[in-house]
C-alpha positions as a Markdown table, in Angstrom:
| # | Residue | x | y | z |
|---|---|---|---|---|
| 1 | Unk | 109.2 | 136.7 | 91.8 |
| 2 | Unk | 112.0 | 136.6 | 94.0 |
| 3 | Unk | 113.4 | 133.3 | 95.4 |
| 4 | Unk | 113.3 | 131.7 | 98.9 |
| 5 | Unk | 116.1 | 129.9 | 100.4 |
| 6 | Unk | 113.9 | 126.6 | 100.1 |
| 7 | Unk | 113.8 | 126.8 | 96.6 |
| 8 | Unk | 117.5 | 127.4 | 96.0 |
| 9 | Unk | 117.8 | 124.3 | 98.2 |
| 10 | Unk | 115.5 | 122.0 | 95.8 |
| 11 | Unk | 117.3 | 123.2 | 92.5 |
| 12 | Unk | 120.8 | 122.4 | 94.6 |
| 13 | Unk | 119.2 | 119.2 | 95.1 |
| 14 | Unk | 117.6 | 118.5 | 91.6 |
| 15 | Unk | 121.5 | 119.8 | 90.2 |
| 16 | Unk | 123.1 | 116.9 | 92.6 |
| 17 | Unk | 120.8 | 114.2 | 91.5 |
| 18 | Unk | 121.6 | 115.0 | 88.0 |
| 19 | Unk | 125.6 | 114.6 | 88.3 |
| 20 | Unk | 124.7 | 111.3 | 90.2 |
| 21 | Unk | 123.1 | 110.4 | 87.4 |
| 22 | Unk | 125.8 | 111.1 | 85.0 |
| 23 | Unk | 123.7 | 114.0 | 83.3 |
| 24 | Unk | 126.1 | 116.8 | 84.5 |
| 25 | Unk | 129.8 | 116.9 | 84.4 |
| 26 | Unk | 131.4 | 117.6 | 87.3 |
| 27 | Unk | 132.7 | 121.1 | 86.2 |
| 28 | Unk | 128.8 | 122.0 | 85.0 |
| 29 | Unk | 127.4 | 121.1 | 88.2 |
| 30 | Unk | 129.8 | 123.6 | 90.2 |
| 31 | Unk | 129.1 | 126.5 | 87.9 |
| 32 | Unk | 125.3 | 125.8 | 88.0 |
| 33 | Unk | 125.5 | 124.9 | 92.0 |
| 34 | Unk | 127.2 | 128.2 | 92.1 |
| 35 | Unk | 124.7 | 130.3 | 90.1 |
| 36 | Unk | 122.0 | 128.5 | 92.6 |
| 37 | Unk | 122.9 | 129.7 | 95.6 |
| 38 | Unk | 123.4 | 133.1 | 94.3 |
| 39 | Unk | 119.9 | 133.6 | 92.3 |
| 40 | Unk | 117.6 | 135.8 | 93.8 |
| 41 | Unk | 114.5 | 135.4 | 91.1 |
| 42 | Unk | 112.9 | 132.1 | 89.9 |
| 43 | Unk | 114.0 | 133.7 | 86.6 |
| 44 | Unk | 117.4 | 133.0 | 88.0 |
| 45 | Unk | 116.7 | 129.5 | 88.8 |
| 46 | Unk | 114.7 | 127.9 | 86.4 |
| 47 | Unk | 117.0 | 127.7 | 83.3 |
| 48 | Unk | 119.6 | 126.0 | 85.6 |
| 49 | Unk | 117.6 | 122.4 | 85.6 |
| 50 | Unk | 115.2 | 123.2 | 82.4 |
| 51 | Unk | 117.5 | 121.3 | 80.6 |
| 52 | Unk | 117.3 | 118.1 | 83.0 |
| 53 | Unk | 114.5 | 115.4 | 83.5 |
| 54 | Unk | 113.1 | 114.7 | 86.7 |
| 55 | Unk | 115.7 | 112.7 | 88.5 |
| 56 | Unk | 115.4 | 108.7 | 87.8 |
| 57 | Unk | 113.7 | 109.3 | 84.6 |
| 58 | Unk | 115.1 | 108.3 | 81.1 |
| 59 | Unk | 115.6 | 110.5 | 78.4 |
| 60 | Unk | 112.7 | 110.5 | 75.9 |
| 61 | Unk | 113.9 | 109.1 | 72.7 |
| 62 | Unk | 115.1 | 111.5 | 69.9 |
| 63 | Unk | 114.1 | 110.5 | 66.3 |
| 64 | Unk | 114.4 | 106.5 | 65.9 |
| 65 | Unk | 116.7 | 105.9 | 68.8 |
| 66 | Unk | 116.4 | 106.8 | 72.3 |
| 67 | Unk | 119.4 | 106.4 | 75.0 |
| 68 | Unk | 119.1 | 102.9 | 77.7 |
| 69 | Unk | 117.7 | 104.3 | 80.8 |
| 70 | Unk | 119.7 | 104.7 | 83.9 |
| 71 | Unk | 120.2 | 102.1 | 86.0 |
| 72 | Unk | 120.5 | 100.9 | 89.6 |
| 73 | Unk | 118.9 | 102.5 | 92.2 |
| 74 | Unk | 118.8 | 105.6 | 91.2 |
| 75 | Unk | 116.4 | 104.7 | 88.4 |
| 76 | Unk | 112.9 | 105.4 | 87.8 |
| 77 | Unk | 111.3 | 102.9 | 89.6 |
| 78 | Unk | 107.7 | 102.9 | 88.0 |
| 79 | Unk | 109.6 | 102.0 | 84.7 |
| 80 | Unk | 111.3 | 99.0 | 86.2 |
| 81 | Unk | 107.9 | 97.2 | 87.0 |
| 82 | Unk | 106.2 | 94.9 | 84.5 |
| 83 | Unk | 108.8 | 92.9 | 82.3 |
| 84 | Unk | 108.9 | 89.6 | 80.8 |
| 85 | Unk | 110.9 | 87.6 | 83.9 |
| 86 | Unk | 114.5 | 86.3 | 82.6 |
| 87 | Unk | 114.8 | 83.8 | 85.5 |
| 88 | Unk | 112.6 | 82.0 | 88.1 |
| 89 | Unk | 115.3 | 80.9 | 90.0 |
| 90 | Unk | 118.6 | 79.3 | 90.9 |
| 91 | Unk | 120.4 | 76.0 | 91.4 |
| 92 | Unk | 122.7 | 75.3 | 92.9 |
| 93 | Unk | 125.0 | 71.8 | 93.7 |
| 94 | Unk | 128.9 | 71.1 | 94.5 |
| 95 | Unk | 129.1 | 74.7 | 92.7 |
| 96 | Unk | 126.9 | 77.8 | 92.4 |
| 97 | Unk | 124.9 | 80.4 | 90.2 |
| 98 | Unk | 124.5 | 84.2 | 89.9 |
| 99 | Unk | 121.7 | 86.7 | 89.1 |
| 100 | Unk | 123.4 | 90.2 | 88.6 |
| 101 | Unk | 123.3 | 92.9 | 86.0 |
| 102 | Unk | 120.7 | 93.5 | 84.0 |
| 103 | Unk | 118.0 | 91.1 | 84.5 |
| 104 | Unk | 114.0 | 90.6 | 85.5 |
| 105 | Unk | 113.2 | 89.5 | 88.6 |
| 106 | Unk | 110.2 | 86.7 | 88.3 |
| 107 | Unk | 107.3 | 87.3 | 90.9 |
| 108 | Unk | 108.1 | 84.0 | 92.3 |
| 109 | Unk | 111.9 | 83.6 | 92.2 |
| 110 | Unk | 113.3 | 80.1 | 94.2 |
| 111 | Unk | 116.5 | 79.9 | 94.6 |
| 112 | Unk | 118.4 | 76.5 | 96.1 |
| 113 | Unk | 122.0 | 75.7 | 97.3 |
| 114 | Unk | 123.1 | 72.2 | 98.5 |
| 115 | Unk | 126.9 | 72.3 | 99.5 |
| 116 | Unk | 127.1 | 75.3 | 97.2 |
| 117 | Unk | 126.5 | 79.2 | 96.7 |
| 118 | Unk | 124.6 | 81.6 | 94.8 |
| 119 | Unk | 124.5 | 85.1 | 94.3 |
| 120 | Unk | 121.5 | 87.6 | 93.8 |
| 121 | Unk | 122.2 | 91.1 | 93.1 |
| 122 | Unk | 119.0 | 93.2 | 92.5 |
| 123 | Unk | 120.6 | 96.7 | 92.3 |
| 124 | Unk | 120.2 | 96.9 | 88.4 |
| 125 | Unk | 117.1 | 94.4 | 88.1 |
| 126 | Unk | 114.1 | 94.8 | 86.6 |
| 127 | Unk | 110.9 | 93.4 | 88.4 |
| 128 | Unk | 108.1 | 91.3 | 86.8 |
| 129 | Unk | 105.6 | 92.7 | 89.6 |
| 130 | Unk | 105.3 | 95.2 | 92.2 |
| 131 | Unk | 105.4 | 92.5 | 95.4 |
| 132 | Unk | 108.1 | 90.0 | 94.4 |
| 133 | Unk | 108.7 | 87.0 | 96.6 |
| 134 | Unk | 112.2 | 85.5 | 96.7 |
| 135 | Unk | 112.7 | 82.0 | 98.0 |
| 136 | Unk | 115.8 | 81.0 | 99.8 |
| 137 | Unk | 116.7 | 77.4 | 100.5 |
| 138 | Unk | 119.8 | 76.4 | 101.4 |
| 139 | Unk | 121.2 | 73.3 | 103.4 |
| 140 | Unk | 125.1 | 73.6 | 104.1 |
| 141 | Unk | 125.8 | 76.1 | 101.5 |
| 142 | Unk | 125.0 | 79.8 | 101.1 |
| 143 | Unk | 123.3 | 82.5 | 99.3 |
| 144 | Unk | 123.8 | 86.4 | 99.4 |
| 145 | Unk | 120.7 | 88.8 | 98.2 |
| 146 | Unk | 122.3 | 92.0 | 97.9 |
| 147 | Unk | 119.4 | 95.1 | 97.4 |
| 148 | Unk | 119.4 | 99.1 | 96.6 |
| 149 | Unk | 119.1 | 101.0 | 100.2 |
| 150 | Unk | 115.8 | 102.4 | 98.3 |
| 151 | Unk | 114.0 | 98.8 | 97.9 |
| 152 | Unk | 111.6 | 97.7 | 99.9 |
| 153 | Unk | 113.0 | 94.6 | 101.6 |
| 154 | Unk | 111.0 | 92.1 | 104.3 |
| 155 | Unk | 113.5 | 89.4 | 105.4 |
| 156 | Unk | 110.8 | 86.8 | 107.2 |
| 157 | Unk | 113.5 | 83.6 | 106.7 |
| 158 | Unk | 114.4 | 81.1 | 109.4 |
| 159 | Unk | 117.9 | 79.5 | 110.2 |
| 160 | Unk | 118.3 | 76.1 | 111.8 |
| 161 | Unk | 121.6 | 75.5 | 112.6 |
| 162 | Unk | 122.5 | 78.0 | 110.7 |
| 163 | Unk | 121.1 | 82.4 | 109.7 |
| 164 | Unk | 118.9 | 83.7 | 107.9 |
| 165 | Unk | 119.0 | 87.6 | 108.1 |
| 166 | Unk | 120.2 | 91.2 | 107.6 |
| 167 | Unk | 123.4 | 92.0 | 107.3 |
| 168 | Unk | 125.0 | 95.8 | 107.7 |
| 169 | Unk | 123.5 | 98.0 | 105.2 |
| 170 | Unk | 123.9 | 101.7 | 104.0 |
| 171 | Unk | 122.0 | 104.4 | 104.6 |
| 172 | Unk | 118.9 | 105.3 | 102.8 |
| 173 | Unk | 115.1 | 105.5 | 102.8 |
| 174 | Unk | 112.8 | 102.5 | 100.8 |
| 175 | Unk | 111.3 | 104.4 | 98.1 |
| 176 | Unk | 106.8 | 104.3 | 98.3 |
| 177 | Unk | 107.2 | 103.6 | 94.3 |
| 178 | Unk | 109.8 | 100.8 | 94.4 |
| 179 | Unk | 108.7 | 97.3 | 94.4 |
| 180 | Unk | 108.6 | 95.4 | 97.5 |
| 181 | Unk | 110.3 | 92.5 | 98.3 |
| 182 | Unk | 109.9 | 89.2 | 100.7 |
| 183 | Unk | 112.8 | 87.2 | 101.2 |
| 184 | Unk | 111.8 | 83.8 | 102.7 |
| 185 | Unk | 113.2 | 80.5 | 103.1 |
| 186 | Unk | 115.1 | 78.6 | 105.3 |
| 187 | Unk | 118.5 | 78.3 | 106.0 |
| 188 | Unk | 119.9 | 74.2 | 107.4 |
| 189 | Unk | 123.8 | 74.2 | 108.3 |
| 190 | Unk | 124.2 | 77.5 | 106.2 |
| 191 | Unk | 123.8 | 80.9 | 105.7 |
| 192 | Unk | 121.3 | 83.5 | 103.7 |
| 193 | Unk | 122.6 | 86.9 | 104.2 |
| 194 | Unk | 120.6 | 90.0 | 102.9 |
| 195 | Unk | 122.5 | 93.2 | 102.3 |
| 196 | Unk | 121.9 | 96.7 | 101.0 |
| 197 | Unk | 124.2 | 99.0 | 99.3 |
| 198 | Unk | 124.7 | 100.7 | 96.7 |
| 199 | Unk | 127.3 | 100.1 | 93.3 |
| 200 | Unk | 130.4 | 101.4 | 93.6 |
| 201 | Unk | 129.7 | 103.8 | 90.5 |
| 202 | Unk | 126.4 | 104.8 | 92.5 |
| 203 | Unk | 128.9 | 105.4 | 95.7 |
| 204 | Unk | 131.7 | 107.3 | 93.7 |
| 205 | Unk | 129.3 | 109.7 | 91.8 |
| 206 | Unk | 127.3 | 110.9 | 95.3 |
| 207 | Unk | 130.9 | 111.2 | 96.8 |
| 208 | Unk | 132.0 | 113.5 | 94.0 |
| 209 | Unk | 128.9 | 115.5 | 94.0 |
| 210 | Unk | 129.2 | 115.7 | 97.6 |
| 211 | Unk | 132.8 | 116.7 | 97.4 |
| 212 | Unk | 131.7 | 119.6 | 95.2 |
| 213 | Unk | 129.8 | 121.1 | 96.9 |
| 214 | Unk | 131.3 | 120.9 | 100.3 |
| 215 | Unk | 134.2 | 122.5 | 98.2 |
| 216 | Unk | 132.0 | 125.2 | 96.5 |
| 217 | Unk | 130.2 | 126.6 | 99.8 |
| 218 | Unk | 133.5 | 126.8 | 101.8 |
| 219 | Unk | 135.0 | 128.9 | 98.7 |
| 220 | Unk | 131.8 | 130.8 | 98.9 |
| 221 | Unk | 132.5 | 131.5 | 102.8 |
| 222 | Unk | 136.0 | 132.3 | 102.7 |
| 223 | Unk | 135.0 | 134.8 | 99.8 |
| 224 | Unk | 132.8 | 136.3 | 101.8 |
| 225 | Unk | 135.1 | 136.4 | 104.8 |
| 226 | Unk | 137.7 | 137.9 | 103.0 |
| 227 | Unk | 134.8 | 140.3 | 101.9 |
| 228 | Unk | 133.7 | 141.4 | 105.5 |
| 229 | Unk | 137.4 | 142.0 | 106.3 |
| 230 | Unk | 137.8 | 144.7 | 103.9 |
């Protein structure tokens, strides 16, 4: 059956999501973009992703190990949901605390800071529960909740003498499947800032997918230019 331009389009997409990833090398992902955008048969364009997962998932395990599943935001979300929590909160006094990396979120999470800071970094957390509540109090001192543009984030917080809000953020859609977040508190003589972006590996890999193919189609078109010409 032969191809439509819509399908081409979702394998393209499928291919780019799997050298985000880190499943395709760059030099794979240009031949198979390539061969993409020139099938004319599902034949064509089915053995280009038959060898990929859908994107987010992790690999199923292969005799008595299996590979760690990705991480950050471009992870499966479903799988991220349901852990024993690591930490219920933080504490902070004349100093600070941190919750990045690999850790699980507790349903209830309070975190305080009293002439001190603390960071919270969700983009490679795991999540005890689907709706997660995280408590920020904080009287002349600060804390930063940084998020995946794909999360589901409600900042309801209130500053007094101080803010309690969003800062800027990158662009991208909250995910239906990802847990959702409340972000509460209150803020006296300080600061709880909420921000969403994405790791800097996370950046650099859709920059260099995006690179590729920008540099794939206009090598396509001046082919084809120098085509017409003759």
């Amino acid at each position: 059956m032969r191809a439509s331009d819509a399908e081409r389009e979702r394998i393209a997409e499928l291919l780019r999501e799997a050298v985000a990833e880190g499943r395709l090398q760059m030099d794979e992902f240009e031949q198979r973009l390539d061969k993409a955008y020139q099938a004319r048969t599902h034949g064509e364009l089915e053995p280009l992703v038959s060898d990929l997962p859908a994107p987010g998932t992790a690999v199923a395990p292969v005799g008595s190990s299996a590979p760690a599943p990705v991480r950050g935001s471009a992870a499966n979300w479903p799988s991220r949901i349901g852990s024993t929590p690591t930490s219920k909160g933080g504490f902070a006094f004349w100093g600070g605390f941190n919750r990045r990396g690999r850790w699980t979120v507790a349903r209830k999470f309070t975190a305080f800071a009293m002439w001190g800071g603390g960071e919270i970094d969700l983009r490679d957390a795991d999540f005890e529960d689907r709706e997660v509540v995280i408590r920020c109090i904080t009287i002349m001192g600060g804390i930063h909740v940084t998020a995946p543009p794909e999360l589901n984030v409600e900042v309801r917080g209130l500053g007094i003498m101080g803010g309690f809000g969003e800062g800027p953020n990158e662009d991208g859609e909250p995910l239906p499947q990802a847990p959702r977040v409340t972000i509460t508190g209150f803020a006296l003589m300080g600061g709880v800032g909420v921000e969403r972006k994405r790791t800097k590996a996370e950046r650099r890999r859709l920059k260099e997918a995006e690179e590729a193919e920008r540099a794939n189609r206009l090598e396509k078109g001046d082919g084809g230019g120098r085509k017409e010409l003759g």
